[in-house]
C-alpha positions in Angstrom: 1.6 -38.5 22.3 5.0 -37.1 22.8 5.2 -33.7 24.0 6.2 -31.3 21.4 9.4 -29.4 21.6 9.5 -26.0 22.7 11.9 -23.1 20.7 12.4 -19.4 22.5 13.6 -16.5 20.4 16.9 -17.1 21.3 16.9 -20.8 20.2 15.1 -19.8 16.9 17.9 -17.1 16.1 20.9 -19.8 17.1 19.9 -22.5 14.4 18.7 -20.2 11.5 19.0 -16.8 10.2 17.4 -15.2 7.4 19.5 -16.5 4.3 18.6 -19.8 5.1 14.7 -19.0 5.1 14.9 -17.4 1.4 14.5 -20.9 -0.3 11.3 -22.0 2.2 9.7 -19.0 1.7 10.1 -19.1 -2.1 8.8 -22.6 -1.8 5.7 -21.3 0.0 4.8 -18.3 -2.2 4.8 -20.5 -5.3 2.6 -23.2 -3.0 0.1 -20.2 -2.1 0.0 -18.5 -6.1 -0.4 -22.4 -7.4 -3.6 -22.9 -4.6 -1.6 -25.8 -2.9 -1.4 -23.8 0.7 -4.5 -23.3 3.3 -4.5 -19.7 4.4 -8.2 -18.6 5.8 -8.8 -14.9 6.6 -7.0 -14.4 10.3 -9.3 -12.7 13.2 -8.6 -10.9 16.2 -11.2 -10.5 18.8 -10.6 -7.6 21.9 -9.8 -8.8 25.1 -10.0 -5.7 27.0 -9.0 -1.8 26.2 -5.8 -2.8 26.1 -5.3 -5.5 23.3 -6.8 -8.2 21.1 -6.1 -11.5 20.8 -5.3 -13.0 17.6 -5.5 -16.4 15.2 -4.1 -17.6 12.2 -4.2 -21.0 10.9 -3.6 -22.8 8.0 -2.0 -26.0 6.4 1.1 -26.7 3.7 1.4 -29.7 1.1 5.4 -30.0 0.5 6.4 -30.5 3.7 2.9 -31.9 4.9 2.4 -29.4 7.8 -0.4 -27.4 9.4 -0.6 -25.5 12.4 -2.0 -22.1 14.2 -0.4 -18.9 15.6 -2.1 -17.7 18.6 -0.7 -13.8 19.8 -2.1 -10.9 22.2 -1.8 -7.9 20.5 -1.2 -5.2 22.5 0.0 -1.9 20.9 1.0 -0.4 24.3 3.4 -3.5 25.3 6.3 -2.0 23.9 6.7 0.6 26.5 6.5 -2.1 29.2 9.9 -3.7 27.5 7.3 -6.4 25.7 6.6 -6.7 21.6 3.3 -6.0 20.5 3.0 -9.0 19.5 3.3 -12.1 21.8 2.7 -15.9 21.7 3.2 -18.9 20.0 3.2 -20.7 16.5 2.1 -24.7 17.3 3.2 -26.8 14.1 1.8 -30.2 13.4 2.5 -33.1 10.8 -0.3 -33.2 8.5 0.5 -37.2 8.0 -0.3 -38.3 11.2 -2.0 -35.2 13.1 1.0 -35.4 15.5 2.1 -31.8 17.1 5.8 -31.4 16.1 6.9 -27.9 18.0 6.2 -25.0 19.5 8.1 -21.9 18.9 7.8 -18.5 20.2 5.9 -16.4 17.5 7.6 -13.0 18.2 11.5 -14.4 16.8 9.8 -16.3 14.0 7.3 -13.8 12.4 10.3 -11.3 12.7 12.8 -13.3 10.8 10.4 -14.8 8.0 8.9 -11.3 7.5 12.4 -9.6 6.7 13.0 -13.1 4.8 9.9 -11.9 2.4 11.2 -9.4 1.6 14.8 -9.7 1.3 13.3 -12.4 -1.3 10.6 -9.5 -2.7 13.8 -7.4 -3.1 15.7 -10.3 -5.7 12.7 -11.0 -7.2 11.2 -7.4 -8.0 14.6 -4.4 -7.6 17.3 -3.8 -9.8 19.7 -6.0 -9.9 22.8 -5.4 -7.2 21.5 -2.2 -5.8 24.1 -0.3 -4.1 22.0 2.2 -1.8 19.0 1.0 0.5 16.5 2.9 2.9 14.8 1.3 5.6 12.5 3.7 7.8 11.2 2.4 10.7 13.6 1.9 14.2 11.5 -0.2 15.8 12.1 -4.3 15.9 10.8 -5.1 12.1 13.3 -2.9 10.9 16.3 -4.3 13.2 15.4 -7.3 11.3 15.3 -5.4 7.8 18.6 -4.2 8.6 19.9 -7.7 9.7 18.9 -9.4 6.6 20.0 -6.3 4.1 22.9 -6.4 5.8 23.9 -10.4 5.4 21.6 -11.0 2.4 23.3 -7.4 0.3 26.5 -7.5 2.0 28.0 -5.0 -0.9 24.8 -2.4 -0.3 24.9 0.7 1.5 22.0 1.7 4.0 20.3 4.5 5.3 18.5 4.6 8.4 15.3 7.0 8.6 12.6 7.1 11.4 10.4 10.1 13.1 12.5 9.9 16.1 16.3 10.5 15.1 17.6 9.3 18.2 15.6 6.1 17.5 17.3 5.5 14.4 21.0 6.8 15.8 20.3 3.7 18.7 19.6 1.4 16.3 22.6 1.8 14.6 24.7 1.7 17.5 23.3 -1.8 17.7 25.1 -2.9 14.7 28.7 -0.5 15.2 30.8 -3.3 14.2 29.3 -2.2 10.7 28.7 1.8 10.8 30.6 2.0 7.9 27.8 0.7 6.0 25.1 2.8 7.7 24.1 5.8 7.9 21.2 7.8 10.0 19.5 10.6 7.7 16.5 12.8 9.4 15.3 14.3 6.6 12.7 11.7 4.8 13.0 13.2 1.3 17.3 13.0 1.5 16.5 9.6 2.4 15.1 8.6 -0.1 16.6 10.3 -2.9 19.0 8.0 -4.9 18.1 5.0 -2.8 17.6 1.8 -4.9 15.3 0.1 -2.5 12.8 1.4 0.2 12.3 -0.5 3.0 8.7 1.0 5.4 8.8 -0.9 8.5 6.7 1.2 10.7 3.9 1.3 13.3 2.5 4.1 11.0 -1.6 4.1 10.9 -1.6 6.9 8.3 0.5 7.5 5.2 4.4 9.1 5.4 6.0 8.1 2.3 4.8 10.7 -0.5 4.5 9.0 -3.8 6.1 12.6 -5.6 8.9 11.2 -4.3 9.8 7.7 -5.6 12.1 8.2 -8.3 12.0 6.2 -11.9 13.7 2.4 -11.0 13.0 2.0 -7.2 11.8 -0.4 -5.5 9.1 0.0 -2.3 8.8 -3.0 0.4 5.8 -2.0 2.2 6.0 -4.6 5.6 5.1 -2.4 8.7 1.5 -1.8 8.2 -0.9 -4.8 7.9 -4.2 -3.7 8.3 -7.3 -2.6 6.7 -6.9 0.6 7.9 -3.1 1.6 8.0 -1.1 2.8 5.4 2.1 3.6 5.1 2.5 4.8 1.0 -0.3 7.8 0.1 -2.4 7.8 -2.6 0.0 8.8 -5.2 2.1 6.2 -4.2 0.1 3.6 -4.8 -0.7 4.9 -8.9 2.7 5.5 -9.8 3.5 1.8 -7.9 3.1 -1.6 -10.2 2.2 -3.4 -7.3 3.1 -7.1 -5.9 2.1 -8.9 -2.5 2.3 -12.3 -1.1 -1.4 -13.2 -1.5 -4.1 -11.0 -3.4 -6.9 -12.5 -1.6 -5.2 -10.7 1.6 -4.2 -7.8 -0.1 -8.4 -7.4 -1.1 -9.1 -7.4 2.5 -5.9 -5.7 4.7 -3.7 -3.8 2.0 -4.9 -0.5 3.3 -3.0 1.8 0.6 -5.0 0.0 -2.2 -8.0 0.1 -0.2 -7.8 3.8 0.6 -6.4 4.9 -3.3 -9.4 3.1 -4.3 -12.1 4.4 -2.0 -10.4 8.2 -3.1 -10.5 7.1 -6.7 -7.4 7.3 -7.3 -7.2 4.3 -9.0 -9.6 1.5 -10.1 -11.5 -1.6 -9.7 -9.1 -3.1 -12.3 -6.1 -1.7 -10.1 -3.3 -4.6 -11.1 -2.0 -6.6 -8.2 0.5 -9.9 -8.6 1.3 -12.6 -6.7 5.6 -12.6 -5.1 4.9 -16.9 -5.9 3.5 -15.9 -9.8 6.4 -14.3 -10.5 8.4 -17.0 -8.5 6.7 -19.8 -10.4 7.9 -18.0 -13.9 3.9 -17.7 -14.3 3.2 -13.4 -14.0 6.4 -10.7 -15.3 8.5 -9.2 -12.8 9.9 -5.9 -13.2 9.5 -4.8 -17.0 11.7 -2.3 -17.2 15.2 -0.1 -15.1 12.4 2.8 -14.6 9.6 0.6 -13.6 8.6 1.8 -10.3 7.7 -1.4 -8.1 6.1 -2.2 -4.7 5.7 -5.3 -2.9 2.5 -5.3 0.0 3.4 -7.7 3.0 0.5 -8.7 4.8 2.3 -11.9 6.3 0.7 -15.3 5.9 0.4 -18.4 8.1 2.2 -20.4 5.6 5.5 -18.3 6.2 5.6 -19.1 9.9 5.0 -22.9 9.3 7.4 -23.1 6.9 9.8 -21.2 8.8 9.2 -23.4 11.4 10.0 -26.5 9.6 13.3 -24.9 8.5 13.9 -24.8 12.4 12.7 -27.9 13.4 14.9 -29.8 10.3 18.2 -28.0 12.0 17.4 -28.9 15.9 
């Protein structure tokens, strides 16, 4: 057996950036919507007080590819320099059983989330939108703000987190293009006028107040992925016609739908669709300029293996 290649962060962000991941990741939402791609439930099991460990497998058709991502998840890394989310995605060739690579899981779960939803944003928003919010400061929306800013290079955006100087340092990162971006601390100036909302935040309880999404915008919600973290409220999530990248996840982990539902809010018959429906020309997009949309990421094992094999194909 030959021993699989390894790719760091840095290796990962030299041969690919997010443009290029668009067209896999379209590729793998139709595969998932169409029942060609093997996404089981994902587990985490604690390790001590300080973190979990967590797995998520699955397998791909078109390219034939399976493979695993194995992370500790530790919410305090961060303040030690360290993501939150550390390990590896091992990709193997579904013809043969052969292990192909190893690539660190941190770079490529970054770059094929904001790759959703830059894809989200085509598929669901207004066309050409000219204003964009992304709150969050934190290394999701770094990532948000690198793909808005090479995937919408006419679009302005507007930087909102808790912490101003958070947002103000982010920014700073990217001074080349200031021009472009602004830092607003007040939430609700934020997001008036803004075309698209971008939430990438570590948020376990609602901040973005459905009163305020205005008729025509479009909400990516990316930065919370669990059961029980939200980052949309209740009346959010009524006035929202609501899109994700898999509904069997979203039934399990989309913790705005869960919570509107368990307050009543909305119903049983609460209408979610498929990003890979609409993709695959099977479900409607956006129906109208006023339609208020929302796509739920939850972040699927098929994104980080075909991610991976857009890598791989440039090495």
């Amino acid at each position: 057996m030959t021993a699989p290649r390894i790719f760091s962060a840095d290796e990962i962000a030299a041969r690919i950036d997010v443009a290029d991941l668009l067209d896999p990741m379209r590729r793998a939402m139709i595969a998932v919507s169409r029942g060609q791609a093997l996404h089981p439930p994902r587990f985490a099991v604690p390790v001590n007080e300080n973190g979990r460990m967590g797995v998520m497998y699955g397998a791909l058709g078109d390219p034939p590819l399976h493979g695993a991502k194995i992370l500790s998840l530790y919410p305090g890394a961060p303040a030690m320099g360290l993501s939150s989310h550390q390990g590896y995605v091992l990709l193997f060739d579904s013809t043969d059983g052969q292990p192909m690579a190893i690539f660190d899981a941190d770079g490529l779960t970054a770059m094929r989330t904001a790759a959703v939803t830059m894809l989200a944003t085509r598929t669901l928003a207004r066309p050409d939108p000219a204003v964009m919010t992304i709150c969050g400061a934190g290394e999701q929306a770094e990532w948000h703000l690198r793909a808005c800013l090479q995937c919408f290079p006419e679009t302005r955006l507007r930087l909102w987190a808790r912490r101003p100087d958070a947002a103000e340092s982010l920014r700073a990162k990217f001074d080349a293009l200031r021009d472009r971006i602004e830092t607003i601390a007040d939430l609700d100036t934020a997001l008036s006028g803004a075309d698209v909302i971008h939430t990438a935040t570590a948020a376990r309880a609602a901040f973005l107040p459905g009163v305020r999404l205005e008729p025509g915008q479009h909400v990516n919600l990316v930065g919370a992925s669990l059961a029980d973290s939200r980052e949309l409220d209740d009346a959010g999530v009524a006035r929202v016609r609501m899109f994700t990248d898999s509904r069997e996840s979203a039934s399990r982990e989309a913790g705005e739908i869960i919570g509107a539902r368990q307050a009543g809010v909305i119903g049983p018959d609460y209408p979610v669709t498929e990003l890979g429906a609409v993709l695959d020309g099977m479900s409607d997009g956006r129906r109208s300029d006023t339609e208020i949309t929302g796509y739920k990421s939850h972040g699927l094992i098929v994104q980080d293996l075909a991610a991976a094999a857009a890598v791989l194909a440039r090495a």
